[in-house]
C-alpha atoms as a printed R data frame, in Angstrom:
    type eleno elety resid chain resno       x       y      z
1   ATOM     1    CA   UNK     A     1 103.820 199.747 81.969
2   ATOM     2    CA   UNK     A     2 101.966 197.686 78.831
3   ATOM     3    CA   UNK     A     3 100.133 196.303 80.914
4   ATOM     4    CA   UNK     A     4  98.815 198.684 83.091
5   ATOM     5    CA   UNK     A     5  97.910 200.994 80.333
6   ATOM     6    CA   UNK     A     6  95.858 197.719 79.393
7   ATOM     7    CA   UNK     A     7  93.914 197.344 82.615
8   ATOM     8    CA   UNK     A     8  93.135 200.825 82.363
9   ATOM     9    CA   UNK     A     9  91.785 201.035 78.638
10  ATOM    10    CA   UNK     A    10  89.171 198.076 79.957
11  ATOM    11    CA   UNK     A    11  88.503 199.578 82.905
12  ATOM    12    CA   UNK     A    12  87.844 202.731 81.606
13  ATOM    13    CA   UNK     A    13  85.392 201.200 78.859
14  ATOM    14    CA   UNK     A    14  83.675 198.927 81.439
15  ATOM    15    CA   UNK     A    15  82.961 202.079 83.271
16  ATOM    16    CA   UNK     A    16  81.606 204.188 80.941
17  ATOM    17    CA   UNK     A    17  79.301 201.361 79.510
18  ATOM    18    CA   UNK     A    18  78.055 200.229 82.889
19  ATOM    19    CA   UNK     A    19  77.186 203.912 83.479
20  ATOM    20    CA   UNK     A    20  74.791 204.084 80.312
21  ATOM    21    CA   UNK     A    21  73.806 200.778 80.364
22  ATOM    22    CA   UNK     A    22  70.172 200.341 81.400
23  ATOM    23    CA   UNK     A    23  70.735 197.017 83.482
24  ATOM    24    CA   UNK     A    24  66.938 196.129 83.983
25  ATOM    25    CA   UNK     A    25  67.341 195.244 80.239
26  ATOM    26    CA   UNK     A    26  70.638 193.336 80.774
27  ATOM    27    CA   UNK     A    27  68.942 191.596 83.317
28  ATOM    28    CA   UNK     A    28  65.640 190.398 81.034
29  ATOM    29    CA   UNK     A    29  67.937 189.900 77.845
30  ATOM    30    CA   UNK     A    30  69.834 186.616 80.258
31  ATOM    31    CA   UNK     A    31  66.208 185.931 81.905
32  ATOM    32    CA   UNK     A    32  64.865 185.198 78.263
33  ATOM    33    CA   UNK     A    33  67.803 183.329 77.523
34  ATOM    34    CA   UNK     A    34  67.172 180.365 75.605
35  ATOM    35    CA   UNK     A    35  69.781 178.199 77.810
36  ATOM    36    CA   UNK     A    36  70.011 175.171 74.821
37  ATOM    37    CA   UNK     A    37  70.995 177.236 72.082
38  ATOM    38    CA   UNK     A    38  74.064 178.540 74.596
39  ATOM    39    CA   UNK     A    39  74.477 174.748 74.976
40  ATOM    40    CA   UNK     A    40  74.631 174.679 71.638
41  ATOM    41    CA   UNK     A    41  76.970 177.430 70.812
42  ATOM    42    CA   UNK     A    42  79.782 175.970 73.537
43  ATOM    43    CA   UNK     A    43  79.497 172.965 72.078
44  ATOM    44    CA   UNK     A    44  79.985 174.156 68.421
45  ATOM    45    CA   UNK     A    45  83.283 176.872 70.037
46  ATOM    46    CA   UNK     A    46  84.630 173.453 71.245
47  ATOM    47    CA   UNK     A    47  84.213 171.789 67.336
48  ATOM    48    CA   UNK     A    48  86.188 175.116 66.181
49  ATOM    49    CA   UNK     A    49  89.014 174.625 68.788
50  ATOM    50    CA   UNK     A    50  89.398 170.835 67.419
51  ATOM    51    CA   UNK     A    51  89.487 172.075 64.032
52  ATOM    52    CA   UNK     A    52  92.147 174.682 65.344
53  ATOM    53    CA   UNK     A    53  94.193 172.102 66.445
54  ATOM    54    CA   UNK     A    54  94.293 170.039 63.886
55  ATOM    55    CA   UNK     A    55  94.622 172.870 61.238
56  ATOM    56    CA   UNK     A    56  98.183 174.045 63.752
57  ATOM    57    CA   UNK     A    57  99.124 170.229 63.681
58  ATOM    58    CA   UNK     A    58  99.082 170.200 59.935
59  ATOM    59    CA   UNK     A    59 101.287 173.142 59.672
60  ATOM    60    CA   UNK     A    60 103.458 172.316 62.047
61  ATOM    61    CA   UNK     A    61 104.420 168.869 60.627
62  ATOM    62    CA   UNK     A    62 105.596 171.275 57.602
63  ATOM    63    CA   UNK     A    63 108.790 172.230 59.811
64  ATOM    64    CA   UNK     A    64 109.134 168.845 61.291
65  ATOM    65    CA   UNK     A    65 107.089 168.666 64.119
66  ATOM    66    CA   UNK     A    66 105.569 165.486 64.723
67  ATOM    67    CA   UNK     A    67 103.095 163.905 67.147
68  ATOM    68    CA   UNK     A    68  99.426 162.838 67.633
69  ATOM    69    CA   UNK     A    69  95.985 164.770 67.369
70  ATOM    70    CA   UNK     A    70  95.447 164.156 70.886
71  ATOM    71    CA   UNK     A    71  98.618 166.297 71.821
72  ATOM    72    CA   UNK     A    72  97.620 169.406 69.013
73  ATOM    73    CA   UNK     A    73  94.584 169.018 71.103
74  ATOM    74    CA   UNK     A    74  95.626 169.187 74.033
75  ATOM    75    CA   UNK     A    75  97.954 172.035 73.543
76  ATOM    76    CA   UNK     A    76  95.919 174.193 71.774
77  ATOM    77    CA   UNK     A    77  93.130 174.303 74.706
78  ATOM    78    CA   UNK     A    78  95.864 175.106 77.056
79  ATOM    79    CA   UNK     A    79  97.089 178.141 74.736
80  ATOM    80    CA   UNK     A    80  93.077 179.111 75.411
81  ATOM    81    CA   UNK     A    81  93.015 178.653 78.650
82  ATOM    82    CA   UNK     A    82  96.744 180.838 79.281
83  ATOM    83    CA   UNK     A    83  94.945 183.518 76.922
84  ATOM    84    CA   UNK     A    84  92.352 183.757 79.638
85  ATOM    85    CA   UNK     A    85  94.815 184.775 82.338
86  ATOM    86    CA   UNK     A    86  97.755 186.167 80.141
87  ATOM    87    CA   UNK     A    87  97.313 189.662 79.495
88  ATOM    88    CA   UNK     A    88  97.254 189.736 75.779
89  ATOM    89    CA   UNK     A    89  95.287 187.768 73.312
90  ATOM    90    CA   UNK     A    90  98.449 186.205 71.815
91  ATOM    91    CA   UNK     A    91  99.460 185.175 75.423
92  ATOM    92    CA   UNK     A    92  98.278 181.650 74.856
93  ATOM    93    CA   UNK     A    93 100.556 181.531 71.603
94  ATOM    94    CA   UNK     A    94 103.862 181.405 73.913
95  ATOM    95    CA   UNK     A    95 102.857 178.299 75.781
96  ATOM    96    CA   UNK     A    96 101.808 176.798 72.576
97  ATOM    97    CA   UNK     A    97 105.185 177.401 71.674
98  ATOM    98    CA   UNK     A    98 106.636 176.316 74.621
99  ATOM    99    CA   UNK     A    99 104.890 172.924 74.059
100 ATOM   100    CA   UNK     A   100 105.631 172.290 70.286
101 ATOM   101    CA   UNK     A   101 109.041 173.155 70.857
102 ATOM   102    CA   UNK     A   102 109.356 169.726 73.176
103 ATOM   103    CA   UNK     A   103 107.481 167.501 70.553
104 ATOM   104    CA   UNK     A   104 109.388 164.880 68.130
105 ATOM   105    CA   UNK     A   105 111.390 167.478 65.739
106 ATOM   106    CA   UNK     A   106 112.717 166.150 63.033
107 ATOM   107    CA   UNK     A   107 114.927 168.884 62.073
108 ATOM   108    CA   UNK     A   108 118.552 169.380 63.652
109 ATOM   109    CA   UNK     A   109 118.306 173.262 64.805
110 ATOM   110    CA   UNK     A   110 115.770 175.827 65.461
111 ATOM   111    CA   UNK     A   111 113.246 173.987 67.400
112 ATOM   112    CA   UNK     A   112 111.918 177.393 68.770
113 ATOM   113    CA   UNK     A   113 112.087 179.608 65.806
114 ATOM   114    CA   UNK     A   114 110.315 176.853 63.794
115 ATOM   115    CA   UNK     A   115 107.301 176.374 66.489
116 ATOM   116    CA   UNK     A   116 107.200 180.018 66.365
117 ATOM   117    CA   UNK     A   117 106.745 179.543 62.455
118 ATOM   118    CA   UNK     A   118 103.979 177.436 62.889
119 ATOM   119    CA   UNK     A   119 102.157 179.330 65.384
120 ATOM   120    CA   UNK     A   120 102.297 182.774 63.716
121 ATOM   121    CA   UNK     A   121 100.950 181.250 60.498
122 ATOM   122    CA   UNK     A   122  98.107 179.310 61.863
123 ATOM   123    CA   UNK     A   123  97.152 183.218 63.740
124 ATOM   124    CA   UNK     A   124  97.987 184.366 59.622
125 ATOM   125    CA   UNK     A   125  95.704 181.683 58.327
126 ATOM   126    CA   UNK     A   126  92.901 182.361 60.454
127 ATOM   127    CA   UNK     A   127  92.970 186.121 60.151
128 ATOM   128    CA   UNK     A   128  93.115 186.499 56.686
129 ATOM   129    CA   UNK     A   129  89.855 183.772 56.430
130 ATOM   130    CA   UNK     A   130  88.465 186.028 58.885
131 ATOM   131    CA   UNK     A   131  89.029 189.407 57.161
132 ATOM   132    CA   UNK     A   132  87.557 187.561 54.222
133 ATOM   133    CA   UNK     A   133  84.603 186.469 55.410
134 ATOM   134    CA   UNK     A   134  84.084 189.626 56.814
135 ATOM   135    CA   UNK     A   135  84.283 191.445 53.130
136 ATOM   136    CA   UNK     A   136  82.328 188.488 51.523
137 ATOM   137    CA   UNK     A   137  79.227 189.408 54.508
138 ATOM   138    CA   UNK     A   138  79.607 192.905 53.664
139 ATOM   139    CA   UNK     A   139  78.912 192.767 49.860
140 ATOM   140    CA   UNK     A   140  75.698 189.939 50.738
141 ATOM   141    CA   UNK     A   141  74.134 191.431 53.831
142 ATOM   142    CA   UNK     A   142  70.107 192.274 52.607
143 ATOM   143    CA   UNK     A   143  70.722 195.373 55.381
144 ATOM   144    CA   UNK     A   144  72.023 198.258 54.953
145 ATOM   145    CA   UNK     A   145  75.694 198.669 56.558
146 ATOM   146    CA   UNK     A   146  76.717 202.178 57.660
147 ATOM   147    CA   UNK     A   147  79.426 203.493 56.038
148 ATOM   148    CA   UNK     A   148  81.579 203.643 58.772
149 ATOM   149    CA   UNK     A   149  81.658 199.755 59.015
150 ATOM   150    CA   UNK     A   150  82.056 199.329 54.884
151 ATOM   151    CA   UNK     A   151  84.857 201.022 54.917
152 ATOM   152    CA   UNK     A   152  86.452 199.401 58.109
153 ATOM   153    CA   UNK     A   153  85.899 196.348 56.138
154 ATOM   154    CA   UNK     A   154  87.095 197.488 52.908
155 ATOM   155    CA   UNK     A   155  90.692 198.708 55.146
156 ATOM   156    CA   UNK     A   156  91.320 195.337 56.678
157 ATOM   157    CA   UNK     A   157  90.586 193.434 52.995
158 ATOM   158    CA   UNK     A   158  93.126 196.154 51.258
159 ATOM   159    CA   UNK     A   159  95.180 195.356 54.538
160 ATOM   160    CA   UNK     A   160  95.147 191.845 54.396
161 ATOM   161    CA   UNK     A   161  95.589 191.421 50.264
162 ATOM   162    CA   UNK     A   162  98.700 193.595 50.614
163 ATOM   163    CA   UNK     A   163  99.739 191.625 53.018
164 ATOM   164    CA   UNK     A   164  99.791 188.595 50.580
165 ATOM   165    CA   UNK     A   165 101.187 190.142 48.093
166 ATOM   166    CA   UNK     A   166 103.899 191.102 50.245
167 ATOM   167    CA   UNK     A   167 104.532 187.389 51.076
168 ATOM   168    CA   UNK     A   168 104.700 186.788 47.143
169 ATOM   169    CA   UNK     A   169 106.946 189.342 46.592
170 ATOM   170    CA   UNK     A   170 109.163 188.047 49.673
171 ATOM   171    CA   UNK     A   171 112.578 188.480 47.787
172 ATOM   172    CA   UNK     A   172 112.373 191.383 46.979
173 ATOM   173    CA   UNK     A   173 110.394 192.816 50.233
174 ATOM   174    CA   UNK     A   174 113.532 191.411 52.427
175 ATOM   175    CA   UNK     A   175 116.029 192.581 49.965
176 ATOM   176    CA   UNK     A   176 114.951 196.469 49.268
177 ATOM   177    CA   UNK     A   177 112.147 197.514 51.479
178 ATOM   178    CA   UNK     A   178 112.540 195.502 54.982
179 ATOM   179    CA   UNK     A   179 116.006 197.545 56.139
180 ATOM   180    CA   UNK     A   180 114.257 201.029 54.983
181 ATOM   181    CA   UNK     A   181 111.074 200.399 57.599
182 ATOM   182    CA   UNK     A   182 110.990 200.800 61.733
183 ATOM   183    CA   UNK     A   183 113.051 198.476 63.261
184 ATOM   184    CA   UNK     A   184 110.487 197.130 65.304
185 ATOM   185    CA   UNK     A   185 108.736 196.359 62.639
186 ATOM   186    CA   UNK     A   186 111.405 194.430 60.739
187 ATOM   187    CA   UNK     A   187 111.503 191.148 63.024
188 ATOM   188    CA   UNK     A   188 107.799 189.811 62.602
189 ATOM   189    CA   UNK     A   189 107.733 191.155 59.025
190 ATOM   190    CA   UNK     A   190 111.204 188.697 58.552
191 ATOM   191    CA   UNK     A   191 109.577 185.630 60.507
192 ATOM   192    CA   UNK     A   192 106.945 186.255 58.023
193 ATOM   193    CA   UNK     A   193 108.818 186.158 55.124
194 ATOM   194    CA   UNK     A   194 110.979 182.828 56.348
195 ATOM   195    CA   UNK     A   195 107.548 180.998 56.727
196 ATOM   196    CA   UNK     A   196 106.173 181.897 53.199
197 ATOM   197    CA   UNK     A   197 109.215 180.035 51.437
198 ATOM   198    CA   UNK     A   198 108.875 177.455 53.868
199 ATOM   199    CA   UNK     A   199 104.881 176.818 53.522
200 ATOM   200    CA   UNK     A   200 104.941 177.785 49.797
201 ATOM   201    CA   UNK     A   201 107.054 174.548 48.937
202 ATOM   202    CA   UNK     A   202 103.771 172.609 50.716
203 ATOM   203    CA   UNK     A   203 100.481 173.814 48.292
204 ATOM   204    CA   UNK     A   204  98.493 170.826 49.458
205 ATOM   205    CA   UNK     A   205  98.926 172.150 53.236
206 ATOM   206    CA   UNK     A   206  98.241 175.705 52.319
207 ATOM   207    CA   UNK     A   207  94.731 174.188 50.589
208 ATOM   208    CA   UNK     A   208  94.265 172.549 53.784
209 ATOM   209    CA   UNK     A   209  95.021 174.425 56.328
210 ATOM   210    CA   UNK     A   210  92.708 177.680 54.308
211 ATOM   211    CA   UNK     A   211  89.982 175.021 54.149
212 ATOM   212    CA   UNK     A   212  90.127 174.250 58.063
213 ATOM   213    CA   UNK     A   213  90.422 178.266 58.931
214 ATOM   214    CA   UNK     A   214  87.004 178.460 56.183
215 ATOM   215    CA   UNK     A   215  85.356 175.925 58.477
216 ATOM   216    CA   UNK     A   216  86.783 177.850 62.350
217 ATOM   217    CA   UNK     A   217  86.228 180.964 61.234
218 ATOM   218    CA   UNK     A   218  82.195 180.410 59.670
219 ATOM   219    CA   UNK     A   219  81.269 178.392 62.670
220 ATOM   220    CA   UNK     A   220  82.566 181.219 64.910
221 ATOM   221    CA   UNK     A   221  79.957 183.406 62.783
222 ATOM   222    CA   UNK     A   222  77.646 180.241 63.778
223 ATOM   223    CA   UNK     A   223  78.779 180.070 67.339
224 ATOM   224    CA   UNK     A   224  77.661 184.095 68.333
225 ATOM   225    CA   UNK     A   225  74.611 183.719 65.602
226 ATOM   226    CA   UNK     A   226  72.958 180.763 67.923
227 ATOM   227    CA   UNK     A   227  73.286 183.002 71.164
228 ATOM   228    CA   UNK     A   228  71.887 185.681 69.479
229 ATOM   229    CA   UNK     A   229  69.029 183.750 68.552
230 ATOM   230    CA   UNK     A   230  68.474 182.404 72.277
231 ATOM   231    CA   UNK     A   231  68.465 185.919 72.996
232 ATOM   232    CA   UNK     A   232  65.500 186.809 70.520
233 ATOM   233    CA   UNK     A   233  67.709 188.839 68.601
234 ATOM   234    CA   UNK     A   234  66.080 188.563 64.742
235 ATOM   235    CA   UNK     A   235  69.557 189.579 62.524
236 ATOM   236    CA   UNK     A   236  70.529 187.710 59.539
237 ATOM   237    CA   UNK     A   237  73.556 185.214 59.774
238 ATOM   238    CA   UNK     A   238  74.832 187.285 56.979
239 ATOM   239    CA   UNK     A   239  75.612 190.336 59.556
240 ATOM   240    CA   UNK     A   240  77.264 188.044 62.321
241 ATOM   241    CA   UNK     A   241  79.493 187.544 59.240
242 ATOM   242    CA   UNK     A   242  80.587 191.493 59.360
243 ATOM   243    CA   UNK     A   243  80.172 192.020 63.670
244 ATOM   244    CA   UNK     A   244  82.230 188.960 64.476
245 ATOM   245    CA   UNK     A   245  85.184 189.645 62.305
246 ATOM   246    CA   UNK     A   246  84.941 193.052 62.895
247 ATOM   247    CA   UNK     A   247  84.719 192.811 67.103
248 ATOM   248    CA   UNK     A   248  87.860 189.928 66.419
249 ATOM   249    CA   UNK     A   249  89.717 192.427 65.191
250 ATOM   250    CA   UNK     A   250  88.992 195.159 67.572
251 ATOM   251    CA   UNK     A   251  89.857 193.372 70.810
252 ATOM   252    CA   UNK     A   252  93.443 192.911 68.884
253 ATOM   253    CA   UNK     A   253  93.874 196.622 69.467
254 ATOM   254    CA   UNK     A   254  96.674 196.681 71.784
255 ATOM   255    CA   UNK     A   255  94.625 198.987 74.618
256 ATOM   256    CA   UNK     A   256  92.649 196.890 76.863
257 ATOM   257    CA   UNK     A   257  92.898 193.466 78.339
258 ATOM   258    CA   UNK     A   258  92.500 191.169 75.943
259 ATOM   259    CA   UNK     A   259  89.677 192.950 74.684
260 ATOM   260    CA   UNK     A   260  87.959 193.228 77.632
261 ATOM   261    CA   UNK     A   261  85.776 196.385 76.865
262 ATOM   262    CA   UNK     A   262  86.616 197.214 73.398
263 ATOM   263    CA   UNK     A   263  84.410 193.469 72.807
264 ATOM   264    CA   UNK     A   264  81.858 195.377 74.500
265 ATOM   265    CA   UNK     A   265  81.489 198.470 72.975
266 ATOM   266    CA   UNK     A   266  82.461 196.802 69.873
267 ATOM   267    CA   UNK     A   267  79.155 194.821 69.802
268 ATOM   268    CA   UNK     A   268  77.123 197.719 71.073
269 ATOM   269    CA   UNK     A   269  78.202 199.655 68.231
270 ATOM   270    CA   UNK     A   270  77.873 197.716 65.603
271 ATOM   271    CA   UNK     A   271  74.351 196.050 66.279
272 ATOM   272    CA   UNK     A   272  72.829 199.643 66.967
273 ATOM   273    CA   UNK     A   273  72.204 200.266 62.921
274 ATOM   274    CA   UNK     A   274  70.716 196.879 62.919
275 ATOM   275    CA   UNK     A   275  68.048 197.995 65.708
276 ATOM   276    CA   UNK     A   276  69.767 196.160 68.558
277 ATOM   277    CA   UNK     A   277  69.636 197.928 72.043
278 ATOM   278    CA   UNK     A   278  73.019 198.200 73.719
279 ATOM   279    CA   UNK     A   279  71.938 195.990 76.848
280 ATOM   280    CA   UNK     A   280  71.402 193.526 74.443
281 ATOM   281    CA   UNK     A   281  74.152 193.762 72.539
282 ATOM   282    CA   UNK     A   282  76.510 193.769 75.650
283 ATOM   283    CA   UNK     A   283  74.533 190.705 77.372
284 ATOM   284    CA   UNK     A   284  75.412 189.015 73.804
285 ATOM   285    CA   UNK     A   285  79.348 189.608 74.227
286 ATOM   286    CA   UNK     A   286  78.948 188.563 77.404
287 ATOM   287    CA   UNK     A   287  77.429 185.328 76.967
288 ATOM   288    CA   UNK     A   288  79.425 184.642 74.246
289 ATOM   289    CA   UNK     A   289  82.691 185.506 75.956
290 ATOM   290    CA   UNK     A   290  81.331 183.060 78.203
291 ATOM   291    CA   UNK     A   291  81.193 179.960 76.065
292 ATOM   292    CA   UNK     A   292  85.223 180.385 74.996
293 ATOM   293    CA   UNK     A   293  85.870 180.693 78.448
294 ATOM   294    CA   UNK     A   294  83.853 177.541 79.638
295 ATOM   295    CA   UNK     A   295  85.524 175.643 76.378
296 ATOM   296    CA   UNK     A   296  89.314 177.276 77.386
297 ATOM   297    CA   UNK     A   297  88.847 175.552 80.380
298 ATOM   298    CA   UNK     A   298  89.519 172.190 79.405
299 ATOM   299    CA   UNK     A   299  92.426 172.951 78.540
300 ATOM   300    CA   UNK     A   300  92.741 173.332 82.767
301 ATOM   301    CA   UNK     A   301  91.285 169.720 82.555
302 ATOM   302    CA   UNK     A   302  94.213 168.850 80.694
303 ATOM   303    CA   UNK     A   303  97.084 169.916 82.375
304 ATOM   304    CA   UNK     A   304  95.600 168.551 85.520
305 ATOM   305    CA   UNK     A   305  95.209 164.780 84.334
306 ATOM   306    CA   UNK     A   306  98.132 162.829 84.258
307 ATOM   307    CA   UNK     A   307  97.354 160.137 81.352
308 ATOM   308    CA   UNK     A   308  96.453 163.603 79.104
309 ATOM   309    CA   UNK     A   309  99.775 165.319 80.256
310 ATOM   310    CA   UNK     A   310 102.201 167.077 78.046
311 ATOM   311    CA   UNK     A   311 104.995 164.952 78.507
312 ATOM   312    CA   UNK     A   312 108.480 166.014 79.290
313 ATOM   313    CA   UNK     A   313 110.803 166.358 75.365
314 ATOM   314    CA   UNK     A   314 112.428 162.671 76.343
315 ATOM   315    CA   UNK     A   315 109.490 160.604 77.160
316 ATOM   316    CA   UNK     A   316 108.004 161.897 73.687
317 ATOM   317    CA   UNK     A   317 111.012 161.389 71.363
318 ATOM   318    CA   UNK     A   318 111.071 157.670 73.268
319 ATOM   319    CA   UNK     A   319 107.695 157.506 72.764
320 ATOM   320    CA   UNK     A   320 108.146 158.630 69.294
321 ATOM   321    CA   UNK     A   321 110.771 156.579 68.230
322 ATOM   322    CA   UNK     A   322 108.910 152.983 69.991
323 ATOM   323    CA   UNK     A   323 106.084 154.390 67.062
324 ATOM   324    CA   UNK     A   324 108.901 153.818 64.296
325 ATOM   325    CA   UNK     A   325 109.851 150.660 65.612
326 ATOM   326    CA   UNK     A   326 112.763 151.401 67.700
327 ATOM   327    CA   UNK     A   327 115.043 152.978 65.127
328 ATOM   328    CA   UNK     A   328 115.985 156.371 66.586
329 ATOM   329    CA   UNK     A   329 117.018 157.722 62.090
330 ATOM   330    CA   UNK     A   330 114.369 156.408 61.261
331 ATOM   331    CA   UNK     A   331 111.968 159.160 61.472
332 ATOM   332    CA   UNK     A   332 114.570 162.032 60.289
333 ATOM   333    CA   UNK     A   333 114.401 160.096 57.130
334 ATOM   334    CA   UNK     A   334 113.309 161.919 54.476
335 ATOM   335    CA   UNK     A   335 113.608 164.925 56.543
336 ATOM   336    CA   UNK     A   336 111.840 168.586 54.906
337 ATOM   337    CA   UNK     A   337 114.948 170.722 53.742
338 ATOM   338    CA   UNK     A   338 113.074 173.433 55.043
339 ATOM   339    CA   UNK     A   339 113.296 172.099 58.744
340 ATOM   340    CA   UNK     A   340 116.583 171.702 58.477
């Protein structure tokens, strides 16, 4: 039922913006495309996705997951490419589950609640770099904001730093205020809760890991900034840094298909005050929907070749273990209490 209430919240808003849409203009916005800074763009989503991966590598090795770059890689461009056809946006974080959870562990239970762990704070990581960026563009843009977008801003930082101080008062959140709220809240607020005393026993990681979602998250403002510019569209980087954050969050809105619309009207609206026509705006949404899907499809590449494969659990603990030497304890040595 989800998901048909889905495909008709984007079908609804691809309607009503392809009725007021004046598509000559769509048509000259891609004809005056300037095709290398698109190049550009994909090639600078693809840097971000590498970055991803090695940023969800780094936290997963926290709860005792273990194995090469190549393999974060490879897994995180598959997640993309199953958030393409899945329909949510967190879609793509099952399989990437599904795949950590048959990588070298080096704890003795909870494989799958621990690559669950890992997973929902990489998505925690990123959004709350996101949101901040997002309040940081706000208070530096040289144009004037409305105030409808100031204060949409201003919600998600309040939301976000209350989230965090949630985290740091985790005791006491699980002990008195977690039994008194919804219960279907209670589950994702309690596998949030688990990971902060896990990840706050590993600082350096944190600094790490908020370093690499700095990097994703500013080159995603980057990313949408260069196709604007092959578009002729003359706004300051300093407002991608409030309409990319702000359209991210949108198309998390749990009434379209992932996003598919709300991204849309998302753009259109918020590049109006900055004297952007809507056939504009939408062509840029487009095009830059465009380059993560061209990028998620490697991760299609990947699952097709057979020396970049996922392997099967077995043939990676072997794998694993000929990379210690041949001594099957050897890498559980020294193994992170909080894995176990």
């Amino acid at each position: 039922m989800k998901n048909w209430l889905r495909w008709g919240g984007s079908l609804v808003l691809l309607i009503v913006l392809a009725t007021r849409l004046n598509w000559a203009q769509v048509g000259a916005s891609f004809a005056s495309l300037r095709v290398e800074l698109w190049l550009l763009a994909v090639l600078l989503y693809a840097v971000c996705q590498v970055m991803s991966s090695v940023r969800w590598r780094l936290l997963s090795g926290v709860v005792g997951f273990r194995g090469r770059v190549h393999r974060f890689v490879g897994m995180y461009f598959v997640g993309s490419f199953f958030n393409l056809l899945l329909p949510t946006s967190v879609g793509g974080d099952v399989v990437r589950i599904y795949h950590l959870s048959r990588m070298p562990f080096e704890g003795r239970a909870g494989r799958r609640t621990l690559a669950t762990l890992s997973v929902f704070v990489d998505r925690v990581s990123g959004l709350t770099v996101l949101v901040a960026i997002a309040c940081l563009a706000a208070w530096l843009s040289p144009l004037h904001l409305p105030t409808w977008s100031s204060v949409a801003v201003a919600l998600a930082g309040v939301g976000v730093f209350a989230g965090l101080v949630g985290i740091a008062m985790g005791s006491y959140l699980a002990r008195w205020v977690l039994p008194r709220l919804p219960n279907s809240w209670q589950p994702p607020l309690a596998r949030l809760l688990t990971a902060a005393k896990l990840y706050m026993r590993h600082p350096k990681v944190l600094i790490g890991a908020t370093l690499l979602s700095c990097a994703v998250q500013g080159l995603n403002v980057v990313v949408v900034w260069c196709i604007g510019l092959g578009l002729g569209i003359n706004v300051p980087l300093v407002c991608y840094g409030v309409l990319v954050p702000l359209t991210t969050l949108l198309t998390l809105l749990p009434i379209s298909l992932n996003g598919m619309g709300l991204r849309e009207a998302g753009y259109a609206l918020l590049m109006r005050p900055l004297g952007v026509a809507a056939p504009v705006a939408v062509t840029l949404s487009f095009l830059s929907f465009l380059a993560m899907v061209v990028v998620s499809l490697f991760g299609l590449v990947y699952m097709s070749g057979r020396s970049t494969r996922i392997p099967s659990d077995a043939n990676e603990e072997k794998e694993h273990e000929r990379s210690l030497g041949g001594d099957s304890d050897q890498g559980r040595t020294g193994q992170s209490s909080a894995a176990a």
